[in-house]
C-alpha positions, 0 to 999 in steps of 0.5 A: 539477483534472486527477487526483485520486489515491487512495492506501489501504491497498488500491486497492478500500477502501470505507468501513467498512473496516479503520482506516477506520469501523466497518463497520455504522455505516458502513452506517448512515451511507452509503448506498453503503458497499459501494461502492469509493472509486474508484467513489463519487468518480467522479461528481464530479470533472469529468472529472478523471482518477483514479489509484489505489494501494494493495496492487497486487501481482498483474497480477490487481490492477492489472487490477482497480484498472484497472477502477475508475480511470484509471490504477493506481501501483504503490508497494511492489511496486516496491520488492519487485520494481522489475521488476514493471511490466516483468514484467507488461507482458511476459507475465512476470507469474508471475515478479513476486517478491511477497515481501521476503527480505533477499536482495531487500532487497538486489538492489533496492538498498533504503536502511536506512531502508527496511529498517528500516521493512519489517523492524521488529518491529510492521510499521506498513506492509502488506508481504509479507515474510520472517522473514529480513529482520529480520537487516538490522534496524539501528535505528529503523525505523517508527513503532511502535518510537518511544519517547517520553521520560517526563517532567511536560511530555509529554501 
């Protein structure tokens, strides 16, 4: 194995957080639960490189994530603001748009389907974004707008 990639929530999740475990039952059953996954996998991937992802919006962040991995990805960020890595890189950094308005929905030439997925009333996706937004909405868009249909075979 060459990489291994952890994909979270957020790039310092540890066990007991949020959607995850319980907080104090994690502390019962893990003795480093205090510990970031990044770190608590590390001694045992062989050398193996780590790549982490997960609520990146900052320079502050990824240079936080870069301290725990090897190398940090940047996912909806990029989709906010495609420039972010360019405008960290370049000591832009204040720059980088942090937010979704439908206007940067727009600029950054987002599909409907993503969209629909940002801009759905019950956002099943952590991103920042504004009220505006939702004007773009047309049609199914996450998972939590599904609606299953009611009959006898259905369990």
């Amino acid at each position: 194995m060459d990489y291994i990639h952890l994909s979270m929530l957020k790039y310092d999740s540890k066990p007991g957080d949020a959607l995850l475990m319980d907080r104090e039952q994690a502390d019962q059953k893990f003795d480093d639960s205090a510990k970031p996954y990044a770190t608590l996998f590390k001694p045992y991937l062989n050398g193996a490189k780590e790549i982490i992802v997960g609520s990146i919006t900052s320079k502050e962040d990824a240079e936080m994530a870069l301290a725990l991995a090897d190398l940090v990805a940047v996912g909806r960020e990029n989709l906010i603001d495609p420039l972010f890595a360019d405008k960290v890189l370049n000591g832009h950094a204040d720059e980088v748009v942090t937010t979704l308005t439908a206007a940067q929905a727009k600029a950054s030439h987002l599909t409907q389907g993503l969209i629909d997925t940002f801009s759905a009333p019950q956002l099943g996706i952590p991103i920042n974004r504004a009220d505006d937004l939702k004007a773009l909405h047309e049609g199914f868009g996450a998972w939590t707008e599904m609606k299953y249909p009611q009959n006898d075979q259905m369990k």
